[in-house]
matplotlib code that plots the C-alpha trace (Angstrom):
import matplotlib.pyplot as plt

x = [14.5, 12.7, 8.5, 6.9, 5.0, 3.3, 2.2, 0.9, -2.0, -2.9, 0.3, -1.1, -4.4, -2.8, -0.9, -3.4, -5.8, -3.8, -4.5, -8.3, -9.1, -7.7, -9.9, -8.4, -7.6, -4.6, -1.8, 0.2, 2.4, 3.7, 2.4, 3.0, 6.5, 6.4, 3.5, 5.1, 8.5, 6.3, 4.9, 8.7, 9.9, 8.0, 8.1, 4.3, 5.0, 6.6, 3.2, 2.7, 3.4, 0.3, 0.2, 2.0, -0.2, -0.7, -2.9, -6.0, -3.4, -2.6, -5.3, -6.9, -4.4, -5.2, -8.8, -7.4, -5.1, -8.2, -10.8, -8.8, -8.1, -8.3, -6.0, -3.2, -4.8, -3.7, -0.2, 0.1, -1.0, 1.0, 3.9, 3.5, 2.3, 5.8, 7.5, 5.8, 6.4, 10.1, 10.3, 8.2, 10.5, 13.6, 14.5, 14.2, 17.5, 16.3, 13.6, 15.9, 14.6, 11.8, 8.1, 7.8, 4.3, 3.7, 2.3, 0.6, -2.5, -1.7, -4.6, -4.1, -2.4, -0.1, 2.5, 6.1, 8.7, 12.6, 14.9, 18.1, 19.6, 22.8, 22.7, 19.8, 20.0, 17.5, 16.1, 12.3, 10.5, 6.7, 4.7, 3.0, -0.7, -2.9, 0.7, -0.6, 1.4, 3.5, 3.8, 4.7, 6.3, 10.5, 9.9, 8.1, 7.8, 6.5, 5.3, 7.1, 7.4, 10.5, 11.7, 9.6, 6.6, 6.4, 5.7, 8.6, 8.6, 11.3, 12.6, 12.6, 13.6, 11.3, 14.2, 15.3, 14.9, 14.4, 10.6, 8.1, 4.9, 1.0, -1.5, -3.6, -6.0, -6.0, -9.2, -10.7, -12.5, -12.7, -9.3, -8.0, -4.7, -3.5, -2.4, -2.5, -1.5, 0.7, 4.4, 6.4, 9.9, 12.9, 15.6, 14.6, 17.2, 15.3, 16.6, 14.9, 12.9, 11.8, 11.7, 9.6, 5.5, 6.3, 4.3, 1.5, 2.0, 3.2, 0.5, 0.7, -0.9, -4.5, -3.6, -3.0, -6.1, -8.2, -6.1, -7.9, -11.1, -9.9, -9.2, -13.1, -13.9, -12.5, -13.5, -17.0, -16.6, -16.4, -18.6, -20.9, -19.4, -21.2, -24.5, -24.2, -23.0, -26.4, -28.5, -26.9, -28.5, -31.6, -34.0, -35.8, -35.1, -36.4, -35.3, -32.0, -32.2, -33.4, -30.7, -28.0, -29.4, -29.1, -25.5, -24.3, -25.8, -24.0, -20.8, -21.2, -21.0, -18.5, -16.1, -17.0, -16.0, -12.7, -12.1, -12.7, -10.7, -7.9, -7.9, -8.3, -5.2, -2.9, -4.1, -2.8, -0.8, 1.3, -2.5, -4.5, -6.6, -8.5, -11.6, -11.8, -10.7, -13.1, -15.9, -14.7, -13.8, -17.8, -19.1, -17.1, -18.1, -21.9, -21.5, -19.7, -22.1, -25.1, -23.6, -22.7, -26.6, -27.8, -25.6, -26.4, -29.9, -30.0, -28.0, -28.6, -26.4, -25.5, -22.0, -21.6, -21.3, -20.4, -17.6, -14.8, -13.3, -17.0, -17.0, -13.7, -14.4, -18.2, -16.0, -13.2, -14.9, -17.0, -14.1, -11.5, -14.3, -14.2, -10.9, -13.1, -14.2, -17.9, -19.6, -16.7, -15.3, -18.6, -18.5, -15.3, -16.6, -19.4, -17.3, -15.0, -17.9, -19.2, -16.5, -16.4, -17.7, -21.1, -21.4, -19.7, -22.9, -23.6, -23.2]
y = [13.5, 16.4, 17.0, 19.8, 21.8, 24.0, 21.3, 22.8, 21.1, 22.9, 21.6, 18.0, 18.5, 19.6, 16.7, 14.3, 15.9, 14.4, 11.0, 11.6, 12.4, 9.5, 7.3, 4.0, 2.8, 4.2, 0.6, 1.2, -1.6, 1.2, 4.3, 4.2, 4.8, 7.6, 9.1, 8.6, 10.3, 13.2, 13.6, 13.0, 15.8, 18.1, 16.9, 15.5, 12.5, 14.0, 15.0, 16.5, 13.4, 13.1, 14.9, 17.6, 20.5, 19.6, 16.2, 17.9, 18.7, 15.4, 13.8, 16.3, 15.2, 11.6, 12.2, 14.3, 11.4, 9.2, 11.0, 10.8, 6.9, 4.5, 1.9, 5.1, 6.5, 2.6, 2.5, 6.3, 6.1, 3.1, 4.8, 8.1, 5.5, 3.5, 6.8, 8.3, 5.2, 5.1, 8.6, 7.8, 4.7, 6.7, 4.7, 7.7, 7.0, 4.1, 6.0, 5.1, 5.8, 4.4, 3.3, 1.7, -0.2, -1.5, -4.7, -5.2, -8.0, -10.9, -13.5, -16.7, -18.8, -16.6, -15.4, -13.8, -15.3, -14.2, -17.3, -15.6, -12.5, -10.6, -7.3, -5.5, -7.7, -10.6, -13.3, -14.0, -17.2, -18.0, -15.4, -12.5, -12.0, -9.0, -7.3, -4.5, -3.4, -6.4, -6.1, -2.0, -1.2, -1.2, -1.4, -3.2, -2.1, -5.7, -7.5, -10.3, -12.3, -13.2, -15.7, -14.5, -14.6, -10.5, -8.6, -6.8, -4.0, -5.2, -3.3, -5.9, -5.1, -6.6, -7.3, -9.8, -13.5, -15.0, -13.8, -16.0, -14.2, -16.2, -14.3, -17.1, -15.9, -12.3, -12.4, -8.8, -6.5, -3.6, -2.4, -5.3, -3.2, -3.1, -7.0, -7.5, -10.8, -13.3, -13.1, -15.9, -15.5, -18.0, -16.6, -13.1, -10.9, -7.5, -5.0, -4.7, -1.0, -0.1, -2.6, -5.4, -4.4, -0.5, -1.0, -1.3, 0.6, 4.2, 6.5, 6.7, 3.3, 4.8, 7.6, 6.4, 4.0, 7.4, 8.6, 5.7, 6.8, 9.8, 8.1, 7.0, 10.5, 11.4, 8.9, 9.7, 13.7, 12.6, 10.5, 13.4, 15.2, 13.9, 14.1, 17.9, 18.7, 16.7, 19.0, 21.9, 21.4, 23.0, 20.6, 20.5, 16.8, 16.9, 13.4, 14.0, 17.0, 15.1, 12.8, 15.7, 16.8, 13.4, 13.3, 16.7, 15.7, 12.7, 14.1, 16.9, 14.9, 13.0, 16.0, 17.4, 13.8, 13.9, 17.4, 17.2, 13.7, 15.4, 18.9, 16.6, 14.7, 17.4, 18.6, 15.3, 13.4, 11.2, 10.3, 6.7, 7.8, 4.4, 5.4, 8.6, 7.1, 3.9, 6.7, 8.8, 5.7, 4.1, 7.8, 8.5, 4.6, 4.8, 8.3, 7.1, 4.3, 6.5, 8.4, 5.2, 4.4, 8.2, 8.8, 5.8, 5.8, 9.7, 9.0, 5.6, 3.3, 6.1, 6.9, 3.3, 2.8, 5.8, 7.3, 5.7, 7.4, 7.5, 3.3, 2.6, 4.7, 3.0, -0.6, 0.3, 2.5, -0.4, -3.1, -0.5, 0.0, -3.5, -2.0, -1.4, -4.6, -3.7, -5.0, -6.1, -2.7, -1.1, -3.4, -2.6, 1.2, 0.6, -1.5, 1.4, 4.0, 1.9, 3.0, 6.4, 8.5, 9.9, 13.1, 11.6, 12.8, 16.4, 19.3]
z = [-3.5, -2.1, -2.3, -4.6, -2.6, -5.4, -7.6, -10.1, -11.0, -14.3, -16.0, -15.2, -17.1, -19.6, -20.2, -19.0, -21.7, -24.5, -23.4, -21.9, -25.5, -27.7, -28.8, -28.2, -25.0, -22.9, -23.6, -20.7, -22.0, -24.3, -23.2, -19.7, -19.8, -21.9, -19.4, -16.5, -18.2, -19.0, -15.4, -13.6, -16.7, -14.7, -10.8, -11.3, -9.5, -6.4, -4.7, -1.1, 1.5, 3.5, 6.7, 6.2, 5.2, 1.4, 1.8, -0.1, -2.9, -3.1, -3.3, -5.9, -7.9, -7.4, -8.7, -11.7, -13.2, -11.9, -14.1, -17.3, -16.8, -14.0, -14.8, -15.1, -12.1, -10.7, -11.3, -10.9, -7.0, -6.7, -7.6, -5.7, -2.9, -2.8, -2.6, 0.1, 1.7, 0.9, 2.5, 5.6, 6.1, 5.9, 2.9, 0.5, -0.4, -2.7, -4.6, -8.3, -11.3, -12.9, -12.2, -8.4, -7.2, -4.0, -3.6, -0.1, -0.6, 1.8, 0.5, 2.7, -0.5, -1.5, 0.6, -0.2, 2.5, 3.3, 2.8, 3.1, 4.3, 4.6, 6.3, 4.5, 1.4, 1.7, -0.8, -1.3, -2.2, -2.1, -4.6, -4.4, -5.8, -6.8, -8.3, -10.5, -13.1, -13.2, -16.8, -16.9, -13.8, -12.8, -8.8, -6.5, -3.0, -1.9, 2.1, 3.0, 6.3, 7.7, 10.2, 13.3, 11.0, 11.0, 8.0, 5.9, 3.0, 0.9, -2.3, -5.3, -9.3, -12.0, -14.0, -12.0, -13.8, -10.9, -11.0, -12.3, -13.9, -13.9, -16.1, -16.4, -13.6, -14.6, -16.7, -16.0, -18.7, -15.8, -15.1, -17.6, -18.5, -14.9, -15.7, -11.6, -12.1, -9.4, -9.2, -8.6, -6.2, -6.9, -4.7, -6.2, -4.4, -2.7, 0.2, 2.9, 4.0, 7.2, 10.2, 10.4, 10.8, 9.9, 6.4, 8.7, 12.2, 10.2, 10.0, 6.1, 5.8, 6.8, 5.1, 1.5, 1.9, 1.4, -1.2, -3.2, -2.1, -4.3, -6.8, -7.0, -6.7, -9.2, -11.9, -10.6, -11.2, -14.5, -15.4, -13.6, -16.1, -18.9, -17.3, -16.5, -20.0, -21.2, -18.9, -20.4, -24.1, -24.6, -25.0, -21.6, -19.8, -16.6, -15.5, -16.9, -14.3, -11.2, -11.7, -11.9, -8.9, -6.9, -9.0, -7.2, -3.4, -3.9, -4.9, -2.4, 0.2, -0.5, -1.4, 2.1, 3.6, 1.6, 2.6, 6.2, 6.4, 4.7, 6.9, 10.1, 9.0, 8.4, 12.2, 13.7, 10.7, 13.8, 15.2, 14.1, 10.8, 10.8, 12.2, 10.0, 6.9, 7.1, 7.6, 4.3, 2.4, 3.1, 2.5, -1.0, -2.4, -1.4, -3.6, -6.5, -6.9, -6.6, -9.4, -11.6, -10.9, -11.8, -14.8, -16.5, -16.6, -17.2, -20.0, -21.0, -23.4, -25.6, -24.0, -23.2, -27.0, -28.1, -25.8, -25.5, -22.4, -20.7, -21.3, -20.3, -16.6, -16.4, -17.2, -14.6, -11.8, -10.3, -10.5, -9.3, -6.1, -4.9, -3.5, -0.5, 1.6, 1.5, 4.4, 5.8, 6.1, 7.3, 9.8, 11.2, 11.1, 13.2, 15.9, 16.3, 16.3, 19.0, 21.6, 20.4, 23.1, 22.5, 20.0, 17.1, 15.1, 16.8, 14.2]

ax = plt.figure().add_subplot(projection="3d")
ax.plot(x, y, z, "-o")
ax.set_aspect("equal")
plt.show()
Protein backbone atom coordinates (compact mmCIF):
# COMPACT_ATOMS: atom_id res chain seq x y z
CA UNK A 1 0.00 0.00 0.00
CA UNK A 2 2.00 2.95 -0.98
CA UNK A 3 1.79 6.78 0.72
CA UNK A 4 0.25 9.84 -1.24
CA UNK A 5 2.59 12.32 -1.31
CA UNK A 6 0.43 15.25 -2.85
CA UNK A 7 -2.53 14.94 -0.62
CA UNK A 8 -4.54 17.06 -1.67
CA UNK A 9 -6.04 18.70 0.98
CA UNK A 10 -8.74 20.80 -0.71
CA UNK A 11 -10.57 17.55 -1.84
CA UNK A 12 -10.82 16.77 2.02
CA UNK A 13 -12.62 19.99 2.92
CA UNK A 14 -14.69 19.49 0.56
CA UNK A 15 -15.97 16.38 1.77
CA UNK A 16 -15.53 17.12 5.34
CA UNK A 17 -17.85 20.25 4.68
CA UNK A 18 -20.88 18.05 4.10
CA UNK A 19 -20.66 16.71 7.52
CA UNK A 20 -19.21 20.07 9.45
CA UNK A 21 -22.56 21.56 8.35
CA UNK A 22 -25.37 19.13 9.39
CA UNK A 23 -27.12 19.86 12.10
CA UNK A 24 -27.26 16.82 14.07
CA UNK A 25 -24.53 15.16 15.43
CA UNK A 26 -21.97 13.20 13.17
CA UNK A 27 -23.47 8.97 14.34
CA UNK A 28 -20.45 7.34 13.49
CA UNK A 29 -22.32 4.10 14.21
CA UNK A 30 -23.72 4.73 10.80
CA UNK A 31 -21.92 7.39 9.28
CA UNK A 32 -18.54 6.41 9.80
CA UNK A 33 -18.32 3.79 7.44
CA UNK A 34 -19.62 5.63 4.67
CA UNK A 35 -17.03 8.64 5.66
CA UNK A 36 -14.20 6.70 5.90
CA UNK A 37 -15.30 4.91 2.25
CA UNK A 38 -15.37 8.39 0.94
CA UNK A 39 -11.94 9.38 2.24
CA UNK A 40 -10.15 5.70 1.09
CA UNK A 41 -12.36 6.47 -2.53
CA UNK A 42 -9.93 9.12 -2.93
CA UNK A 43 -6.51 7.92 -1.04
CA UNK A 44 -7.44 10.47 2.02
CA UNK A 45 -6.51 8.03 4.52
CA UNK A 46 -3.06 7.18 3.17
CA UNK A 47 -1.34 10.46 4.66
CA UNK A 48 2.54 11.20 4.56
CA UNK A 49 4.29 8.77 7.26
CA UNK A 50 5.98 10.95 9.72
CA UNK A 51 9.59 11.72 9.09
CA UNK A 52 9.81 11.64 5.80
CA UNK A 53 9.53 15.17 4.38
CA UNK A 54 5.61 15.52 4.51
CA UNK A 55 4.99 15.52 8.55
CA UNK A 56 3.54 19.18 8.37
CA UNK A 57 1.12 17.76 5.70
CA UNK A 58 0.16 15.31 7.81
CA UNK A 59 -0.61 16.80 10.55
CA UNK A 60 -2.57 19.75 8.75
CA UNK A 61 -4.60 17.24 7.77
CA UNK A 62 -5.14 15.90 11.26
CA UNK A 63 -6.40 19.45 12.46
CA UNK A 64 -8.65 19.72 9.19
CA UNK A 65 -10.76 16.39 10.01
CA UNK A 66 -10.22 17.70 13.75
CA UNK A 67 -12.01 21.02 13.15
CA UNK A 68 -15.02 19.60 11.45
CA UNK A 69 -15.57 16.87 14.35
CA UNK A 70 -13.52 15.54 17.06
CA UNK A 71 -14.83 12.22 17.73
CA UNK A 72 -14.18 11.64 13.57
CA UNK A 73 -11.02 13.36 14.01
CA UNK A 74 -10.58 10.28 16.91
CA UNK A 75 -11.07 7.33 14.89
CA UNK A 76 -9.71 9.06 11.84
CA UNK A 77 -6.02 9.46 13.50
CA UNK A 78 -6.36 6.15 14.89
CA UNK A 79 -6.68 4.67 11.79
CA UNK A 80 -4.07 6.59 9.80
CA UNK A 81 -2.01 5.91 13.17
CA UNK A 82 -2.30 1.92 12.92
CA UNK A 83 -1.25 2.27 9.44
CA UNK A 84 1.75 4.19 9.81
CA UNK A 85 2.46 1.88 12.33
CA UNK A 86 1.84 -1.24 10.16
CA UNK A 87 4.25 0.26 7.68
CA UNK A 88 6.97 1.34 10.19
CA UNK A 89 6.80 -2.31 11.55
CA UNK A 90 7.22 -3.82 8.23
CA UNK A 91 3.84 -5.30 8.64
CA UNK A 92 2.32 -3.28 5.84
CA UNK A 93 1.41 -6.28 4.37
CA UNK A 94 -1.59 -6.64 6.83
CA UNK A 95 -3.05 -3.12 6.30
CA UNK A 96 -6.75 -5.10 4.90
CA UNK A 97 -9.58 -3.31 4.25
CA UNK A 98 -11.60 -1.53 6.53
CA UNK A 99 -11.36 0.90 9.58
CA UNK A 100 -8.16 -0.14 11.96
CA UNK A 101 -7.65 1.68 15.70
CA UNK A 102 -4.84 1.11 17.83
CA UNK A 103 -5.39 0.65 21.24
CA UNK A 104 -2.18 1.35 23.47
CA UNK A 105 -3.56 2.54 27.18
CA UNK A 106 -1.96 0.07 29.72
CA UNK A 107 -4.03 1.24 33.09
CA UNK A 108 -2.68 -1.07 35.87
CA UNK A 109 -6.26 -3.25 35.90
CA UNK A 110 -6.55 -3.89 32.63
CA UNK A 111 -4.08 -5.76 30.78
CA UNK A 112 -4.27 -7.85 27.37
CA UNK A 113 -1.95 -11.06 27.83
CA UNK A 114 -0.71 -13.85 24.99
CA UNK A 115 -1.90 -17.42 26.17
CA UNK A 116 -1.03 -19.22 23.11
CA UNK A 117 0.99 -18.94 20.13
CA UNK A 118 1.85 -20.60 16.90
CA UNK A 119 4.41 -18.99 14.69
CA UNK A 120 2.98 -15.39 14.35
CA UNK A 121 -0.60 -16.43 15.31
CA UNK A 122 -1.19 -15.89 19.03
CA UNK A 123 -4.34 -15.88 21.39
CA UNK A 124 -5.20 -13.04 23.91
CA UNK A 125 -6.95 -13.07 27.25
CA UNK A 126 -7.21 -10.29 29.94
CA UNK A 127 -9.01 -7.03 28.38
CA UNK A 128 -8.18 -4.06 26.95
CA UNK A 129 -9.58 -0.57 28.25
CA UNK A 130 -9.84 3.01 26.70
CA UNK A 131 -10.65 1.06 23.07
CA UNK A 132 -12.14 3.90 21.00
CA UNK A 133 -14.25 3.02 18.41
CA UNK A 134 -15.05 -0.29 19.64
CA UNK A 135 -18.46 -0.01 18.42
CA UNK A 136 -17.45 1.40 14.56
CA UNK A 137 -14.15 0.12 13.83
CA UNK A 138 -13.03 -3.49 11.81
CA UNK A 139 -9.21 -3.53 13.22
CA UNK A 140 -7.51 -3.14 16.20
CA UNK A 141 -3.93 -2.69 16.37
CA UNK A 142 -3.81 -3.69 20.21
CA UNK A 143 -0.50 -4.05 23.30
CA UNK A 144 -0.29 -7.09 24.73
CA UNK A 145 2.43 -8.83 27.02
CA UNK A 146 3.71 -11.99 26.39
CA UNK A 147 5.46 -14.64 28.37
CA UNK A 148 8.67 -12.55 29.29
CA UNK A 149 6.37 -9.80 30.42
CA UNK A 150 7.38 -7.54 27.26
CA UNK A 151 4.97 -5.54 25.33
CA UNK A 152 3.52 -6.78 21.82
CA UNK A 153 1.46 -5.05 18.92
CA UNK A 154 -0.78 -7.71 17.92
CA UNK A 155 -3.36 -7.45 14.84
CA UNK A 156 -6.84 -8.48 16.25
CA UNK A 157 -10.53 -8.53 14.11
CA UNK A 158 -13.57 -7.08 15.90
CA UNK A 159 -15.60 -9.65 14.42
CA UNK A 160 -14.27 -12.13 16.35
CA UNK A 161 -16.99 -13.65 19.09
CA UNK A 162 -14.60 -14.26 21.25
CA UNK A 163 -14.54 -10.41 22.32
CA UNK A 164 -16.47 -9.34 25.12
CA UNK A 165 -17.69 -5.59 25.02
CA UNK A 166 -18.35 -3.37 28.75
CA UNK A 167 -20.12 0.03 28.06
CA UNK A 168 -21.20 0.28 31.37
CA UNK A 169 -18.28 2.65 32.30
CA UNK A 170 -18.33 4.68 29.16
CA UNK A 171 -20.48 7.51 30.53
CA UNK A 172 -19.01 10.61 28.60
CA UNK A 173 -21.09 13.69 27.09
CA UNK A 174 -17.50 15.09 25.57
CA UNK A 175 -16.38 12.79 22.92
CA UNK A 176 -19.48 10.39 23.87
CA UNK A 177 -19.64 8.87 20.27
CA UNK A 178 -16.09 7.51 20.38
CA UNK A 179 -17.83 4.60 22.81
CA UNK A 180 -14.02 4.02 24.19
CA UNK A 181 -15.34 1.45 26.17
CA UNK A 182 -13.25 -2.07 27.64
CA UNK A 183 -12.84 -5.09 25.55
CA UNK A 184 -12.91 -8.26 26.90
CA UNK A 185 -10.36 -11.27 25.21
CA UNK A 186 -11.51 -15.03 25.42
CA UNK A 187 -8.96 -16.82 23.43
CA UNK A 188 -9.58 -13.97 20.73
CA UNK A 189 -7.10 -15.20 18.02
CA UNK A 190 -4.73 -11.92 16.70
CA UNK A 191 -1.19 -12.00 14.68
CA UNK A 192 1.45 -10.72 15.98
CA UNK A 193 3.35 -7.18 14.34
CA UNK A 194 6.62 -6.09 14.98
CA UNK A 195 8.87 -7.66 17.79
CA UNK A 196 8.27 -7.43 21.21
CA UNK A 197 8.75 -3.48 22.72
CA UNK A 198 8.93 -1.95 18.93
CA UNK A 199 5.27 -0.15 19.61
CA UNK A 200 7.36 1.80 21.89
CA UNK A 201 11.20 1.96 20.91
CA UNK A 202 10.25 3.14 16.96
CA UNK A 203 10.54 6.57 16.49
CA UNK A 204 6.89 6.94 15.31
CA UNK A 205 5.60 6.49 18.81
CA UNK A 206 6.87 10.30 19.79
CA UNK A 207 5.93 11.17 16.58
CA UNK A 208 2.20 10.42 16.41
CA UNK A 209 1.84 11.72 20.15
CA UNK A 210 2.12 15.34 18.35
CA UNK A 211 0.05 14.42 15.66
CA UNK A 212 -2.77 14.62 18.47
CA UNK A 213 -1.50 17.82 19.55
CA UNK A 214 -2.80 18.58 16.03
CA UNK A 215 -5.65 17.36 16.35
CA UNK A 216 -6.25 20.16 19.35
CA UNK A 217 -5.14 22.61 17.04
CA UNK A 218 -7.29 22.16 14.94
CA UNK A 219 -10.54 22.00 16.79
CA UNK A 220 -9.18 25.17 18.40
CA UNK A 221 -8.74 27.06 14.86
CA UNK A 222 -12.20 26.61 14.81
CA UNK A 223 -13.72 27.47 17.47
CA UNK A 224 -11.33 30.83 16.79
CA UNK A 225 -13.18 30.78 13.94
CA UNK A 226 -16.33 31.84 15.24
CA UNK A 227 -14.86 34.58 17.28
CA UNK A 228 -13.12 36.28 14.22
CA UNK A 229 -16.18 36.04 12.15
CA UNK A 230 -17.99 37.97 15.31
CA UNK A 231 -15.35 40.67 15.09
CA UNK A 232 -15.95 41.04 11.51
CA UNK A 233 -19.69 42.50 11.96
CA UNK A 234 -19.89 46.02 12.15
CA UNK A 235 -21.00 46.79 15.31
CA UNK A 236 -17.87 47.88 17.20
CA UNK A 237 -17.05 45.18 20.23
CA UNK A 238 -13.99 46.00 21.60
CA UNK A 239 -13.75 43.05 24.17
CA UNK A 240 -14.78 40.80 21.51
CA UNK A 241 -11.52 42.21 19.84
CA UNK A 242 -9.10 41.93 22.83
CA UNK A 243 -10.03 38.47 23.06
CA UNK A 244 -9.37 37.76 19.16
CA UNK A 245 -6.29 39.16 19.79
CA UNK A 246 -5.18 36.96 22.83
CA UNK A 247 -7.07 34.10 20.45
CA UNK A 248 -4.40 34.71 17.55
CA UNK A 249 -1.10 35.07 20.02
CA UNK A 250 -2.27 32.00 21.42
CA UNK A 251 -2.74 30.19 18.29
CA UNK A 252 0.41 31.74 16.85
CA UNK A 253 2.42 30.21 19.01
CA UNK A 254 1.28 27.12 18.94
CA UNK A 255 1.31 26.86 15.08
CA UNK A 256 5.04 27.95 15.23
CA UNK A 257 5.56 25.05 17.95
CA UNK A 258 3.82 22.53 15.64
CA UNK A 259 5.68 23.76 12.73
CA UNK A 260 9.12 23.80 14.13
CA UNK A 261 8.48 20.25 15.85
CA UNK A 262 7.39 18.92 12.58
CA UNK A 263 10.43 20.61 10.27
CA UNK A 264 12.87 19.35 13.13
CA UNK A 265 11.48 15.81 12.72
CA UNK A 266 11.72 15.42 9.16
CA UNK A 267 15.64 16.72 9.73
CA UNK A 268 16.27 13.72 12.08
CA UNK A 269 12.93 11.30 11.81
CA UNK A 270 15.51 8.02 13.20
CA UNK A 271 16.40 10.60 16.30
CA UNK A 272 14.35 10.47 20.01
CA UNK A 273 11.41 13.17 19.46
CA UNK A 274 10.40 12.94 23.21
CA UNK A 275 11.86 15.92 24.43
CA UNK A 276 10.57 18.02 21.43
CA UNK A 277 7.29 16.73 21.29
CA UNK A 278 6.51 16.97 25.24
CA UNK A 279 7.62 20.81 24.62
CA UNK A 280 4.98 21.28 21.44
CA UNK A 281 2.40 18.99 23.06
CA UNK A 282 2.48 21.49 26.61
CA UNK A 283 2.84 24.58 24.22
CA UNK A 284 -0.26 23.61 21.71
CA UNK A 285 -2.66 22.57 25.08
CA UNK A 286 -1.83 25.75 27.17
CA UNK A 287 -3.01 27.54 23.67
CA UNK A 288 -6.04 25.66 23.00
CA UNK A 289 -7.26 26.23 26.42
CA UNK A 290 -6.57 29.88 26.34
CA UNK A 291 -8.73 29.91 23.29
CA UNK A 292 -11.64 27.70 24.90
CA UNK A 293 -11.32 30.52 27.79
CA UNK A 294 -11.21 33.58 25.20
CA UNK A 295 -13.90 32.38 22.74
CA UNK A 296 -16.36 31.69 25.19
CA UNK A 297 -16.54 34.60 27.09
CA UNK A 298 -16.11 36.84 23.91
CA UNK A 299 -18.98 35.06 22.66
CA UNK A 300 -20.88 33.88 25.51
CA UNK A 301 -23.66 31.03 25.54
CA UNK A 302 -24.97 32.00 22.23
CA UNK A 303 -23.13 29.38 20.11
CA UNK A 304 -23.25 26.96 22.96
CA UNK A 305 -27.03 26.89 22.38
CA UNK A 306 -27.31 27.83 19.19
CA UNK A 307 -24.51 26.01 16.95
CA UNK A 308 -24.51 22.75 16.84
CA UNK A 309 -21.06 22.12 15.34
CA UNK A 310 -19.50 25.12 17.77
CA UNK A 311 -21.18 22.93 21.00
CA UNK A 312 -20.23 19.65 19.96
CA UNK A 313 -16.23 20.98 19.53
CA UNK A 314 -16.61 23.24 23.01
CA UNK A 315 -18.19 19.58 24.53
CA UNK A 316 -15.39 17.45 22.90
CA UNK A 317 -12.16 19.78 22.78
CA UNK A 318 -11.55 19.80 26.56
CA UNK A 319 -12.35 15.95 27.19
CA UNK A 320 -10.33 15.04 23.97
CA UNK A 321 -7.28 17.28 25.84
CA UNK A 322 -6.99 15.21 28.88
CA UNK A 323 -5.16 13.07 26.26
CA UNK A 324 -2.23 14.98 27.68
CA UNK A 325 -1.08 13.98 31.37
CA UNK A 326 -1.08 17.57 32.63
CA UNK A 327 1.35 18.01 35.24
CA UNK A 328 2.49 14.79 34.94
CA UNK A 329 3.77 15.36 31.54
CA UNK A 330 5.19 18.90 32.28
CA UNK A 331 7.00 17.36 34.65
CA UNK A 332 8.64 14.91 32.60
CA UNK A 333 9.53 18.07 30.23
CA UNK A 334 11.25 19.85 32.80
CA UNK A 335 13.40 16.66 33.96
CA UNK A 336 14.65 16.20 30.50
CA UNK A 337 15.16 20.05 29.96
CA UNK A 338 17.20 19.77 33.02
CA UNK A 339 20.15 17.77 31.33
CA UNK A 340 19.86 19.64 28.17
CA UNK A 341 22.92 21.58 27.86
CA UNK A 342 22.62 25.23 28.47
CA UNK A 343 20.99 27.47 25.44
CA UNK A 344 17.85 25.53 24.97
CA UNK A 345 16.09 29.05 25.27
CA UNK A 346 18.65 31.42 23.22
CA UNK A 347 16.92 32.92 20.03
Amino acid sequence: MSIVQDFNLTTLDRLLRTFSERLQPLNLDTQLPQLIQALQADHLDLLPLPGQGNTLRRWQTLARVAGCDLALAKLYEGHTDALAILAECGAAHQAEDGIWGVWAAEPPDARAYITARDGDQVRLGGRKAWCSGALQIDRALITAWDEAERPQLVAIELSQPSQGLNIEHWQAVGMATTASVEVAFNDTPGTLVGKPGQYLARPGFWQGGAGIAACWYGAAEALADYLREHCRKPRPDPHADAHLGAVDAALYGARAALRECAAWIDRQPGVDASFEVRRTRAQVEQAVEQVISHVGRALGATPFCRSSHFARLSADLPVFLRQSHAERDLAVLGQQLAQVPAGAWQL
